[in-house]
Structures are given as structure tokens and as C-alpha cells.
N, C-alpha and C positions, 0 to 999 in steps of 0.2 A: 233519324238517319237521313243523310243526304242521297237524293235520288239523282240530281243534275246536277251540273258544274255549276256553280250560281255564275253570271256574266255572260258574256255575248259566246264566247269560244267552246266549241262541240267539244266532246270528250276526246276523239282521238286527236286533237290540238293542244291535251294535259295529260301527256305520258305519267306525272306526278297525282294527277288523280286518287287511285288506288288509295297513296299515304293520307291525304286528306282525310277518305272514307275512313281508312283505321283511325286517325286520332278522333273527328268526329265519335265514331261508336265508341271509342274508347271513355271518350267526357260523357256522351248521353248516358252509358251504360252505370256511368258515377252520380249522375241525376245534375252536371253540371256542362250541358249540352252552350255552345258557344248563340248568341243571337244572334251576332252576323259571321258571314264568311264569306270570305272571297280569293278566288285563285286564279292566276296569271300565267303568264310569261313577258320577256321581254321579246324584242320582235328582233331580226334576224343582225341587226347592225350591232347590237348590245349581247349576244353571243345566245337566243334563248336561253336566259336563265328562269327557271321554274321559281316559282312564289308561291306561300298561301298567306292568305292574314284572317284570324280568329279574334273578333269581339266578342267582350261582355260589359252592357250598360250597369249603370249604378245599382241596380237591381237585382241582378247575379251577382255581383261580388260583396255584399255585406255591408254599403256604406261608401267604400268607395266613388270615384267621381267613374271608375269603370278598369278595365285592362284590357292590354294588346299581347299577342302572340302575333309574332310572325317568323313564317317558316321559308328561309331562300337557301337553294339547292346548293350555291358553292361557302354558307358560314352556318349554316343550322338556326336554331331558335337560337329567337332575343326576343323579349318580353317589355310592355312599359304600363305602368300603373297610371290611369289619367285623370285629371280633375275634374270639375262637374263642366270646366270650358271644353271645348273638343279638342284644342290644342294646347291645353296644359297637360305639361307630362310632368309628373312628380316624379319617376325614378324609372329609368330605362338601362338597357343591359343585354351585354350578351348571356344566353343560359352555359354556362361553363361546365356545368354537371351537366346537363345533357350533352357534349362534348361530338359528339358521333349525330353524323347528317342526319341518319333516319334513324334519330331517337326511336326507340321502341313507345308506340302508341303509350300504352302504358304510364309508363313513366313520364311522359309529358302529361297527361289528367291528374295522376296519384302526384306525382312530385312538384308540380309546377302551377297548377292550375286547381288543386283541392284547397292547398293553405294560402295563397295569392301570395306566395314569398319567393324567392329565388333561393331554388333547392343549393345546398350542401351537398357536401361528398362528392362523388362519381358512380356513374351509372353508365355499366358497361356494355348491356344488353340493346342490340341494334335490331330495329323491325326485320321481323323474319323475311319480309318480301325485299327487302331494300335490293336486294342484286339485280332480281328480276324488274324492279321499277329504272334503277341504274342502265338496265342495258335497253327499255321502251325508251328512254330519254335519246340514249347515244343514237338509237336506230330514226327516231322522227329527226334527230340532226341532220341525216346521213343525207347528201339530194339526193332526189330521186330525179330520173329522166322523166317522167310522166308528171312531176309535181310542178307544177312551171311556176309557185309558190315558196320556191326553196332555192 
């Protein structure tokens, strides 16, 4: 489980935090916990848009050269499968079955991330917290008089 934000920026600087930790627990709790991660924002000229990005080296995925997950707050997950170069992508993608911003943890481990395929169907179920993480985002927008940062 993730204790800190991996990267330079403090917690209350990733409103989108929280979802991170759910997908995190969600893959460890599957025994297929990501080796890197990394979570962002854009800075204030690029409209704060929130990011996560979720590696796994050749080693967690079965042979593979590796795969990406990455999560931005206004298109949801896209995923790409990479070769053993760092910038060979063999097959990248938006997840379309995950369809909904704040895929339910869940379903991003079990469907996306157990069989390294890009899931089928539709999957309707959106993380329980999503409203509440939706409205920490709108509020770190908001300026503040005191933030002379915003």
C-alpha cells in the first residue's frame, strides 16, 4: 500500500490522491500491486488537470516487454502494453469498458490489469468516493485569498 504521494508534491496538492490509494489496494489486494507509480498535476496555465501513471516491468506481466496504465481526470484510463525498449509501445488504447472517470477500483485490477487485455463489455460501477474526490478537486481550484499560489 501507498503511504505518500510518490514525487515532489505534498498530499494536499493531489485532491485525486484517495483514487490512487483505491486502485493501488485494489491490484495489491489481487497480488498484482503496480512497481512504479506516479501522480501529478498540470500546473495552473494547463487548467490543473489531475494524472496517475501505473507501471509494470517485464516481470509482473508474464513475458511482456511491460505495461502502462494511466489515469487523467477529464478522459479516464488508457493503457499500453510496451516492449523490452522503454519506448516501444506495442498496443495502446483508451479503456472504453471502463468508460466512467472514476472506474471503480475494482474493475480496473480484475478487468484490466489481471489478464493484461483490454476488457470487453461495459462496466457500470463508479468508485464509491468519486463525488467526494470530484468536489476536493473543484475546491483546490477554487483561489483562495490566502494562497497567493493560485
Amino acid at each position: 500500500m501507498l503511504l505518500d504521494p510518490p514525487g515532489m508534491l505534498p498530499v494536499h496538492l493531489l485532491p485525486h490522491w484517495p483514487y490512487l490509494q483505491a486502485v493501488d489496494t485494489a491490484l495489491a489486494g489481487r497480488g498484482i500491486p503496480p512497481g512504479a507509480v506516479r501522480i501529478s498535476r498540470s500546473g495552473p496555465e494547463h487548467g490543473e488537470l489531475m494524472t496517475m501513471r501505473l507501471y509494470w516491468d517485464s516481470s509482473r506481466t508474464g513475458g511482456h516487454g511491460g505495461a502502462r496504465l494511466v489515469w487523467e481526470e477529464e478522459t479516464g484510463w488508457e493503457y499500453a502494453l510496451v516492449g523490452l525498449a522503454q519506448d516501444q509501445v506495442i498496443i495502446t488504447g483508451q479503456v472504453d469498458a471502463l468508460h466512467r472517470i472514476y472506474a471503480a477500483p475494482e474493475d480496473v485490477a480484475e478487468h484490466m490489469v489481471r489478464t493484461w487485455r483490454r476488457p470487453t463489455g461495459d462496466f457500470h460501477q463508479e468508485w464509491e468516493q468519486a463525488a467526494r474526490t470530484r468536489t476536493a478537486i473543484d475546491a483546490f481550484r477554487r483561489p483562495s485569498p490566502s494562497d497567493p499560489m493560485k
